[in-house]
C-alpha positions as CSV (number, residue, x, y, z in Angstrom):
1,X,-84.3,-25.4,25.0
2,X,-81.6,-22.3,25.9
3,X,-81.6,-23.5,29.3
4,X,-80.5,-27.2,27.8
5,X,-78.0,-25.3,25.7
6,X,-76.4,-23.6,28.4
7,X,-76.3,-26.7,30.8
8,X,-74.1,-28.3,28.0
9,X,-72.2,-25.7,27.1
10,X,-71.3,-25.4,31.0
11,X,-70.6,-28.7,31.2
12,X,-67.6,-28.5,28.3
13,X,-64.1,-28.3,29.9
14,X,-61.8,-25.1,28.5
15,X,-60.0,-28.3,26.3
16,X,-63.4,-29.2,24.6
17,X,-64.6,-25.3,23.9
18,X,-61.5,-24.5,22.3
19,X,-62.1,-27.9,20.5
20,X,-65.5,-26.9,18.7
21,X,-64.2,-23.1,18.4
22,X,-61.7,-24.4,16.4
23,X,-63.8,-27.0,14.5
24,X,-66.1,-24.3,14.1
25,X,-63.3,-21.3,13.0
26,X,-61.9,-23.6,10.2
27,X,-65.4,-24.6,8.9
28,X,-66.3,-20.6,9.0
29,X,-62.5,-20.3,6.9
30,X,-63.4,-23.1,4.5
31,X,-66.8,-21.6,3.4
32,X,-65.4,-18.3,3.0
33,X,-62.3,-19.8,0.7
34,X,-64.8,-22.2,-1.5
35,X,-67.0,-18.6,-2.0
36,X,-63.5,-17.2,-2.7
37,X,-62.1,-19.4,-5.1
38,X,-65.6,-19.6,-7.0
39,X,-66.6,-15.9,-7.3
40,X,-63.9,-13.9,-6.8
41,X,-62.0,-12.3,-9.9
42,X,-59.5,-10.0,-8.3
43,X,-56.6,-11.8,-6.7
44,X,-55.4,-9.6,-4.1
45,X,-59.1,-8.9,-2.8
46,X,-58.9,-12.7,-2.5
47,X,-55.9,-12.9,-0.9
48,X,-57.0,-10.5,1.5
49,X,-60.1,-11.5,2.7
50,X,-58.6,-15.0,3.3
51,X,-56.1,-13.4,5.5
52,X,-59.1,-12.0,7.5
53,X,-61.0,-14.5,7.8
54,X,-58.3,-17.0,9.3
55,X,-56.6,-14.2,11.3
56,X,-60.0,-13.1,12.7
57,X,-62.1,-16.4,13.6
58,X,-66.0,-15.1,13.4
59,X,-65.3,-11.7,12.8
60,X,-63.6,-12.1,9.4
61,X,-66.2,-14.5,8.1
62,X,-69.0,-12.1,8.9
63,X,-67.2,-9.1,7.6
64,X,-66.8,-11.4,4.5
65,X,-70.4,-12.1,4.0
66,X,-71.1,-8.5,4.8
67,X,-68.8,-6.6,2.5
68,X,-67.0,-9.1,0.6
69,X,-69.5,-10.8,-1.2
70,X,-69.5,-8.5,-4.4
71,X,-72.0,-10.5,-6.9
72,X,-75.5,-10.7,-6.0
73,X,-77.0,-14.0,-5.9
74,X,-79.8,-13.7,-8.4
75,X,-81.7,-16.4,-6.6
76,X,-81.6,-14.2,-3.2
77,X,-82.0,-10.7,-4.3
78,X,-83.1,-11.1,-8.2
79,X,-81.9,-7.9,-8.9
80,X,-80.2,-9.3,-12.5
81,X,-83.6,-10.7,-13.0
82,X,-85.6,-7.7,-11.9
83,X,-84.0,-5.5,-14.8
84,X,-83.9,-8.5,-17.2
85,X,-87.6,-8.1,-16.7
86,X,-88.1,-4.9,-17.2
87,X,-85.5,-4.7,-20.1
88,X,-88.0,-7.6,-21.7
89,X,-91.0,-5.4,-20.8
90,X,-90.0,-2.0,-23.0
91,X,-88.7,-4.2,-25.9
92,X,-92.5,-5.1,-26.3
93,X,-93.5,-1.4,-25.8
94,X,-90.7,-0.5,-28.4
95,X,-92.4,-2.8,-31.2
96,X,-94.2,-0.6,-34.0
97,X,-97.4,-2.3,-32.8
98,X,-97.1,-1.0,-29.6
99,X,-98.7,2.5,-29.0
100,X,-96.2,3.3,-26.2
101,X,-94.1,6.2,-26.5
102,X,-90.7,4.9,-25.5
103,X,-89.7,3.8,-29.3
104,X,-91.1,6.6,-31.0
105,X,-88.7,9.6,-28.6
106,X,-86.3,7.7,-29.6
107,X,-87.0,7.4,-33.0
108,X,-87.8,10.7,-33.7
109,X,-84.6,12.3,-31.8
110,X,-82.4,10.0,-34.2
111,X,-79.7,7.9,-32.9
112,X,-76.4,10.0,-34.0
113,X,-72.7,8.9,-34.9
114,X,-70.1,10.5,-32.3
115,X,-67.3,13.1,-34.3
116,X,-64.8,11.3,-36.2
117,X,-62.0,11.8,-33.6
118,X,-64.1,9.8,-30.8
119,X,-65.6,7.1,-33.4
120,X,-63.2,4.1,-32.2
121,X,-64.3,5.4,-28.3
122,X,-67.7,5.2,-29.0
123,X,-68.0,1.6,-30.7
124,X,-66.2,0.3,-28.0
125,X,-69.3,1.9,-25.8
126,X,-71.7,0.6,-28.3
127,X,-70.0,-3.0,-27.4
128,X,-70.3,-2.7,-23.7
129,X,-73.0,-0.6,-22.9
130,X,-75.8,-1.8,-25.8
131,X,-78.5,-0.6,-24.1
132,X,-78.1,3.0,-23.7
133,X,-77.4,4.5,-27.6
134,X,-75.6,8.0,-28.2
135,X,-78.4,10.7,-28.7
136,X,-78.4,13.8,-30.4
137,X,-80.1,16.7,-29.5
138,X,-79.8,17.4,-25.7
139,X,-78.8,20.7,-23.4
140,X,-76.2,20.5,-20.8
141,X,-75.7,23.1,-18.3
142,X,-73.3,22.6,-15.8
143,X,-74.3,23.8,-12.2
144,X,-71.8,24.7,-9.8
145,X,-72.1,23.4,-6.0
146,X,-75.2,23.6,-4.2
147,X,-75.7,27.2,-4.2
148,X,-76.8,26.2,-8.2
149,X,-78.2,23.2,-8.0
150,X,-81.0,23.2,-4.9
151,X,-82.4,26.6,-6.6
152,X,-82.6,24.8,-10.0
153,X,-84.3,21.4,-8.4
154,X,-86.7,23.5,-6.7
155,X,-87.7,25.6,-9.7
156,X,-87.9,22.3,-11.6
157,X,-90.1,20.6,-8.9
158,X,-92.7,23.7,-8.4
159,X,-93.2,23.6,-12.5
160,X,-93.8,20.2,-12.5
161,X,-97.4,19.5,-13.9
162,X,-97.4,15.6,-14.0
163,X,-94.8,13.8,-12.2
164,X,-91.6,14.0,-10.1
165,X,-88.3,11.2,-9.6
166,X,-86.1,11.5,-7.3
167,X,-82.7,9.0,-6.8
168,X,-80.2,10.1,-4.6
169,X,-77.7,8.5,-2.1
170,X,-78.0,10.6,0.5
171,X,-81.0,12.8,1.6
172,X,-80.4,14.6,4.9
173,X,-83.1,15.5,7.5
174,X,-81.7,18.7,7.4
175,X,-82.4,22.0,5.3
176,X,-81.8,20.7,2.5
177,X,-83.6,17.7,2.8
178,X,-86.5,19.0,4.2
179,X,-86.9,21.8,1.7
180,X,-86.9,19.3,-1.4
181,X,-89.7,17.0,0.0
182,X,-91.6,19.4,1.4
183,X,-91.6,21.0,-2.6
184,X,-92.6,17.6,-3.6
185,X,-95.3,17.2,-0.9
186,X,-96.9,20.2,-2.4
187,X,-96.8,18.9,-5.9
188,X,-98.3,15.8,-5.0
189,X,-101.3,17.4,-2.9
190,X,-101.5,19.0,-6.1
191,X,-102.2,15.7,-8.1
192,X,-98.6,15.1,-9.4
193,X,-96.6,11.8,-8.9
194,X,-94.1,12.0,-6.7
195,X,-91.7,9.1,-6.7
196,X,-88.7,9.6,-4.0
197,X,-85.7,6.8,-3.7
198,X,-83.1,6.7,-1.5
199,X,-80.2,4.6,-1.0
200,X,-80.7,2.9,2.8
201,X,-77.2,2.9,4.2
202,X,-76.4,6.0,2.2
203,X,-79.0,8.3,3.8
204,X,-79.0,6.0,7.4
205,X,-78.8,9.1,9.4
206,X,-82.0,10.4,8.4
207,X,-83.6,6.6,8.5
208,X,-82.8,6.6,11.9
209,X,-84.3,10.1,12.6
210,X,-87.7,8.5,11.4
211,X,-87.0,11.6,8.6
212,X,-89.0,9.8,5.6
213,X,-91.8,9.0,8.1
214,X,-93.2,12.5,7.7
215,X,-94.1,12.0,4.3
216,X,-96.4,8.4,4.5
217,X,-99.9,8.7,3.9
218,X,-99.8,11.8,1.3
219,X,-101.9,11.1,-1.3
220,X,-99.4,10.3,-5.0
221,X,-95.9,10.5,-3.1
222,X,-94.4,7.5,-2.5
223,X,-90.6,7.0,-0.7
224,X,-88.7,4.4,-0.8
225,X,-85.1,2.7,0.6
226,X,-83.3,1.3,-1.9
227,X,-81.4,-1.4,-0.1
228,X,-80.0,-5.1,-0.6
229,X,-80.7,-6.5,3.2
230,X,-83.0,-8.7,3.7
231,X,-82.9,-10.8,6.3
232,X,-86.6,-12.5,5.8
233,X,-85.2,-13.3,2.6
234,X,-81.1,-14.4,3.9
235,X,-79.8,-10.7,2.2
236,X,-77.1,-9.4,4.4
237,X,-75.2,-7.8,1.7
238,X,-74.5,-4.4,2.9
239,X,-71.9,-3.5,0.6
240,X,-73.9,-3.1,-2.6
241,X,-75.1,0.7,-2.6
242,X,-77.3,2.9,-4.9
243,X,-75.2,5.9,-5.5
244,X,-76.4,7.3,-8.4
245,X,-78.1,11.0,-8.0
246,X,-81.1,11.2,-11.0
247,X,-83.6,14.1,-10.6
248,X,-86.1,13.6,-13.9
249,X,-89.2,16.1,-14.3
250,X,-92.5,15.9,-16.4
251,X,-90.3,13.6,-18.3
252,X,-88.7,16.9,-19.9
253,X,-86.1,18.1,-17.3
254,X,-83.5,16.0,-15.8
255,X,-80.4,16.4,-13.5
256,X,-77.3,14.2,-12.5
257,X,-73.8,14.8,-11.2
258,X,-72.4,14.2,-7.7
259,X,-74.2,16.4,-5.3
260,X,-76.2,14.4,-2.7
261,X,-79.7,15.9,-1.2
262,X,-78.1,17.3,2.1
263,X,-76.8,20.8,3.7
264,X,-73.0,19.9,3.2
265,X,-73.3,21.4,-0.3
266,X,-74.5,24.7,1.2
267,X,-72.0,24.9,4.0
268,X,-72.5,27.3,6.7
269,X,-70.3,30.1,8.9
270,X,-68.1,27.5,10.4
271,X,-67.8,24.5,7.5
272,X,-67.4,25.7,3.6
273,X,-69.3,24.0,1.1
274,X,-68.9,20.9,-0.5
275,X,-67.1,21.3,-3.9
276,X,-69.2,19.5,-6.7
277,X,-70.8,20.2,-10.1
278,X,-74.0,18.7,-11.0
279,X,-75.9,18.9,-14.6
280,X,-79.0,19.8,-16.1
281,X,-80.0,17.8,-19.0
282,X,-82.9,18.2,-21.4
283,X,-83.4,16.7,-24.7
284,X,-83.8,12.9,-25.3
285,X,-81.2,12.0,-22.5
286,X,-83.9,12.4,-20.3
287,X,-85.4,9.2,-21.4
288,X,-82.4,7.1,-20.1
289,X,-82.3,8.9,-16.6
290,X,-85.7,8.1,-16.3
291,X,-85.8,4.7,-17.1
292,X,-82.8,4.3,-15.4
293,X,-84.7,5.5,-12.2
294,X,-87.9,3.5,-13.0
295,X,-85.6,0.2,-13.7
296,X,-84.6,0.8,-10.1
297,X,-88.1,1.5,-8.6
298,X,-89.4,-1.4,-10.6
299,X,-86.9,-3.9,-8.7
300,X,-87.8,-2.0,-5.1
301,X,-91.6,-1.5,-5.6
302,X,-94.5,-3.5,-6.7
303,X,-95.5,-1.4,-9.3
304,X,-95.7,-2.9,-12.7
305,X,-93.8,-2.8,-16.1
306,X,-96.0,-1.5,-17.9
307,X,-97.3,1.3,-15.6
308,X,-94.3,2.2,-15.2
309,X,-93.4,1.8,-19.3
310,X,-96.5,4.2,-19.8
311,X,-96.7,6.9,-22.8
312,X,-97.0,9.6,-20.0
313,X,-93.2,9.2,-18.4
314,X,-91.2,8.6,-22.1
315,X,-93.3,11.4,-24.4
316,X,-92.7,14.4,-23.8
317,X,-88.3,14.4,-23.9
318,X,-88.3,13.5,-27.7
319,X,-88.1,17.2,-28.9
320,X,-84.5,18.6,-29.7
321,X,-83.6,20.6,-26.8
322,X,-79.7,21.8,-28.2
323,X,-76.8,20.4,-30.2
324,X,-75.0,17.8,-28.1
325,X,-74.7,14.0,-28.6
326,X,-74.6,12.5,-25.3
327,X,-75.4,8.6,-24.1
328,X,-76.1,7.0,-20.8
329,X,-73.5,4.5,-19.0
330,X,-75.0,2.5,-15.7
331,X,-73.0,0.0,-13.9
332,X,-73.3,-1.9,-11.1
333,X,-72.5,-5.2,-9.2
334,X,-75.3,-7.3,-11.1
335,X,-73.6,-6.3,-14.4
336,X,-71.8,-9.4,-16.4
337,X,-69.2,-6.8,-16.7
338,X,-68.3,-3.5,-14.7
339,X,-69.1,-0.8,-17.6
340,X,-68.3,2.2,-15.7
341,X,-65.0,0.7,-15.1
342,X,-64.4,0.2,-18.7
343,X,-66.1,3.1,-20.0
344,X,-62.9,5.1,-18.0
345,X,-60.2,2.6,-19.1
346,X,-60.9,3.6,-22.7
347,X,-61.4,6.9,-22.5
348,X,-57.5,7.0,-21.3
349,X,-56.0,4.5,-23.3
350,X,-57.9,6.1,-26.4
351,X,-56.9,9.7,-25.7
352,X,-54.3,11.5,-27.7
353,X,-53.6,14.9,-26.0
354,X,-54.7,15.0,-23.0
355,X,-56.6,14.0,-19.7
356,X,-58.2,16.1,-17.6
357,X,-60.1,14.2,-14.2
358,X,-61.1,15.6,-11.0
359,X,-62.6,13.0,-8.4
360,X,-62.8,12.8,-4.1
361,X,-61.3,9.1,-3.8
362,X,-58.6,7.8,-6.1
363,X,-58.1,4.3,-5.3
364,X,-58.7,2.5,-9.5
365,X,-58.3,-0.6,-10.1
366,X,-55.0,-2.0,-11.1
367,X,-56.2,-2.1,-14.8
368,X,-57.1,1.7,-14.7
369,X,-54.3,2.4,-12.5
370,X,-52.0,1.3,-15.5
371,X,-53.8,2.5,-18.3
372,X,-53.3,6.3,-16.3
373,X,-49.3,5.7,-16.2
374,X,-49.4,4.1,-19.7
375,X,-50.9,7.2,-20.7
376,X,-48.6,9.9,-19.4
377,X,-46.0,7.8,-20.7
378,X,-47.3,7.4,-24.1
379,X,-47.3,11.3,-23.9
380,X,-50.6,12.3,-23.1
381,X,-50.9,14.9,-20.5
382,X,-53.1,13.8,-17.3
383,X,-53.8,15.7,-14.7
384,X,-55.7,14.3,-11.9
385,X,-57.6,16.6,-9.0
386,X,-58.6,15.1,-6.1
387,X,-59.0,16.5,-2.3
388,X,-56.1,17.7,0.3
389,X,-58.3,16.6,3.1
390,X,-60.4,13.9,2.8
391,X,-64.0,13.0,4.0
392,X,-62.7,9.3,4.7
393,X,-59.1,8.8,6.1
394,X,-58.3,5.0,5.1
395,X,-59.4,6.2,1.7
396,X,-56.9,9.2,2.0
397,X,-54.3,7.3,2.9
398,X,-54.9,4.1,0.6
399,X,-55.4,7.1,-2.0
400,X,-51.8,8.7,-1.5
401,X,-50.1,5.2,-1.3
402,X,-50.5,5.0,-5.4
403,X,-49.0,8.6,-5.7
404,X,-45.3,7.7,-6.5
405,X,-46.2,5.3,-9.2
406,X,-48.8,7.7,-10.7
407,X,-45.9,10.4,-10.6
408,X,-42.7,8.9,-12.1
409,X,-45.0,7.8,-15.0
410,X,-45.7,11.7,-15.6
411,X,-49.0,12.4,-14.3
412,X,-49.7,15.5,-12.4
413,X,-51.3,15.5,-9.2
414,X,-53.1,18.5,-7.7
415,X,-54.8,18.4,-4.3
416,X,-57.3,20.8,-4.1
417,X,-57.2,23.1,-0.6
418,X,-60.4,24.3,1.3
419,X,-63.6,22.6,1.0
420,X,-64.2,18.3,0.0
421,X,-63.7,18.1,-3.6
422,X,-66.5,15.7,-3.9
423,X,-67.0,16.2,-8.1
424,X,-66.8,13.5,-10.4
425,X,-65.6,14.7,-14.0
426,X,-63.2,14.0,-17.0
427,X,-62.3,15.5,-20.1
428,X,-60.4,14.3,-22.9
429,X,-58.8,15.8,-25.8
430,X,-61.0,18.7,-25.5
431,X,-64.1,16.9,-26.7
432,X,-65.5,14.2,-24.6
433,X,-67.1,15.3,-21.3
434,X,-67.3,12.4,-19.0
435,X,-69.7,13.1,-15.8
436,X,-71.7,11.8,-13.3
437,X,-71.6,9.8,-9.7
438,X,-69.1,7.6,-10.0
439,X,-65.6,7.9,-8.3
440,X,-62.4,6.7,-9.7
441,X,-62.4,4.2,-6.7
442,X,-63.1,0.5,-6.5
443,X,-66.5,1.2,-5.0
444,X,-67.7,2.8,-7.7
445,X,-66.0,1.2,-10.4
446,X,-66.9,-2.5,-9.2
447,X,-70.1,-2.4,-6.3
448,X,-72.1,0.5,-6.4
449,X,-74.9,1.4,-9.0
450,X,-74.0,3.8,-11.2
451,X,-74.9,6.6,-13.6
452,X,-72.2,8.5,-15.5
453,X,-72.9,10.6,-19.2
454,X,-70.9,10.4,-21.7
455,X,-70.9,13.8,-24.1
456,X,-69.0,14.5,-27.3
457,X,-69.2,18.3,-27.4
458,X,-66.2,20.7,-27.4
459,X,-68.5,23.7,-26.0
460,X,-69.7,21.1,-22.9
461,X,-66.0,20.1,-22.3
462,X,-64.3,23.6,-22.6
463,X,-66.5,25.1,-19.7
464,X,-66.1,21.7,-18.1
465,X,-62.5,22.2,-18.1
466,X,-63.2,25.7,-17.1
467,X,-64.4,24.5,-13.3
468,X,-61.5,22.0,-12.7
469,X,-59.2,24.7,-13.6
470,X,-60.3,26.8,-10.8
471,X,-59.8,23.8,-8.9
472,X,-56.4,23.3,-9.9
473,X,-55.6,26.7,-9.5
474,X,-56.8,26.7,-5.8
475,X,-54.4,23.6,-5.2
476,X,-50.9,22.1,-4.6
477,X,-49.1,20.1,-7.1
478,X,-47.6,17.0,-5.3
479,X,-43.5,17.5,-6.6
480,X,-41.9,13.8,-7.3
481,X,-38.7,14.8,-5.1
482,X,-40.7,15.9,-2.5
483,X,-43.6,13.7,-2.2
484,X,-40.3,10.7,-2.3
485,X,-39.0,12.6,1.0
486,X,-41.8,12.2,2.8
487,X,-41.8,11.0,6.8
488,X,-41.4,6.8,6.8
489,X,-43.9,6.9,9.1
490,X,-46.4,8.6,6.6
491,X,-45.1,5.7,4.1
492,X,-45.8,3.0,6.2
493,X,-49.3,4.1,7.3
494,X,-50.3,4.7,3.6
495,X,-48.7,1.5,2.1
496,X,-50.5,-0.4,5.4
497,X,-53.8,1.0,4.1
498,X,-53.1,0.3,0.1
499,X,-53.3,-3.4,1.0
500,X,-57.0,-2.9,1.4
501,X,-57.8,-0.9,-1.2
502,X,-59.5,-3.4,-2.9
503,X,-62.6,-3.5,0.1
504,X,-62.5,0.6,1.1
């Protein structure tokens, strides 16, 4: 049959090849407009990938169906359906005949009204986020860098007694890596349940080390790649990413924030660390990172609702650990709607005094990238932090490109010297501590999964605040006269890569 193939193909004069290349490259062009025109929401993403695709015959079309495709077609990966499941499967376990334990943590933790100055805030979250109520009663303790964190999980995992989850975007088969399985090896030799998830292009490096290898065939711990390719099943999506970080122990101990599983947030002699805070979280917010994480594990597993629903994962977190109300915001590309990204627009347009934000890659949407200048020029104060020197150039570049805009509106930009500035935070008006894994980027705002917290405590906020101001203080403010004066050549290159901001 090839041999046939190439004896044709031979036989075509250089007339007739580019004949079907073309037939072919318009075809490849046509499919990629109809999927366009049908899905696509955001005009100049549209625009763009258009341009590719006809400017680069093959090539664009594949990079199209690669990255480009942002919704996931339920038929194909079932994801929407997966959680629709599972969403379906603890309403039954939350009915009062039900003896599971889900309802009654709940329950007896006490859904809570937000303060009086956030109460327009938090309806708007009660709107778009149902799913995930504000809770009172939970302990926050903010965990600088690595240095905090790794000591923390590792105490956390050598305590546990029945059961250990683990999501992160990146483990490393490094130090770091190593040192947090190996803990969790031990646990589960010891007879407790060790669930490990991992996102697969995220942590590719150690894939490709055979790192997770080590740990098959040990009796209760399971790891898994969380991943939307496929291609048995025609999934070629590479663009859809796990990036939340959720550490959840015994059901009573849990941690999010932005550090990743890997030795950059130790550093060594010749590279600093990583610059991040990260969060340790007890009370009844623990339920919602963990069934966040099994909702997850449920879609990549074969393990069943109702295992995974079980009294012994949702019991134990109802008890009133501290004073703060805090609630649960996911997001992700299956979403009707991109809650992470609205969660952010209304904390700014709903703030009165001021914003404080500190995050690696600032490339918003053009929604959020308004609401920021409508904000400084409503009067609010808005400081934004983000990195000098940046893990990913094009982002660096697309990044700086919104700077003058950003500026003559009045906000105040600080690039932070040193190390990555890799932490995710907000405060605003001194009250509402917004945290998690998601960047103020497109990425995170419109593809990736998801996790940030939402909490509504002045004590939280103020030592919040605390950190970015040492961030601040070890930065540059970018000047408007100055940053205007910049090299043409610097313009161009950043302007060249804010016309693909939309796919970075």
């Amino acid at each position: 049959m090839m041999a046939r193939v190439l004896e044709v193909l031979g036989g075509l004069t250089w007339a007739q090849v580019f004949g079907v290349g073309g037939i072919v490259h318009v075809a490849c062009f046509a499919a990629v407009a109809l999927h366009c025109l049908t899905h696509r929401r955001d005009s100049r993403s549209a625009i763009l990938w258009l341009f590719t695709a006809w400017a680069f015959p093959i090539l664009g079309p594949l990079g199209y169906a690669a990255f480009g495709i942002a919704r996931v077609p339920r038929k194909a990966w079932r994801k929407r359906s997966a959680d629709s499941t599972f969403g379906a499967a603890r309403e039954d376990s939350e009915r009062e005949s039900h003896p599971l334990a889900y309802w009654r943590s709940l329950r007896e933790a006490r859904r809570c009204a937000p303060p009086e100055a956030a109460a327009a805030f938090d309806a708007a979250l009660d709107a778009i986020t149902p799913e995930h109520r504000l809770l009172a009663g939970n302990a926050v303790t903010l965990l600088e860098n690595g240095t905090e964190t790794f000591p923390a999980m590792l105490e956390a995992i050598r305590g546990a007694r029945h059961h250990i989850h683990i999501l992160s975007y990146i483990i490393g088969a490094d130090d770091v890596g190593r040192r947090i399985l190996d803990a969790c090896a031990e646990r589960a030799r010891a007879g407790v349940k060790v669930r490990v998830m991992y996102d697969a292009f995220g942590s590719q490096p150690a894939r490709l080390r055979r790192f997770f290898r080590r740990y098959d065939g040990i009796p209760g711990m399971r790891v898994v790649a969380f991943s939307l390719v496929n291609l048995l099943k025609q999934q070629v999506q590479i663009n859809l990413r796990n990036h939340r970080k959720l550490f959840v122990v015994d059901g009573e101990s849990g941690f999010t924030g932005g550090i990743n599983l890997h030795k950059g947030h130790l550093g060594a002699c010749d590279r600093p660390a990583i610059r991040d805070y990260h969060f340790r979280i007890r009370g009844p917010l623990v339920n919602e990172l963990q069934y966040t994480f099994l909702r997850d594990w449920y879609y990549m597993t074969d393990e069943s609702p109702e295992e995974l629903l079980g009294e012994a994962y949702f019991g134990r977190s109802a008890a009133i650990a501290g004073e703060v109300p805090a609630r649960l915001v996911n997001s992700g590309p299956t979403s009707l709607e991109h809650s992470v990204e609205e969660l952010f627009f209304i904390a700014v347009t709903t703030a009165r005094r001021d914003i404080v934000a500190v995050t690696p890659y600032l490339v918003p949407t053009e929604p959020l990238l308004y609401a920021l200048r409508m904000a400084a020029m409503r009067g609010v104060q808005v400081r934004l932090g983000v990195p000098a020197v940046n893990n990913h150039r094009s982002v660096r570049y697309a990044s700086r490109a919104l700077y003058a805009g950003l500026l003559e509106a009045g906000v105040r930009i600080f690039e932070r010297r040193g190390p990555l500035l890799h932490a995710k935070a907000m405060v605003v008006d001194g009250l509402l501590a917004v945290f998690g894994s998601a960047n103020l980027d497109v990425r995170s705002l419109r593809l990736n999964y998801e996790s940030t917290v939402v909490a509504y405590d002045a004590a939280l906020a103020d030592r919040l605040m605390e950190e970015m101001l040492v961030d601040f203080a070890e930065s540059d403010e970018i000047g408007l006269n100055a940053w205007l004066k910049r090299p043409r050549r610097q313009r161009i290159l950043e302007n060249a890569f804010s016309l693909a901001d939309q796919i970075l």
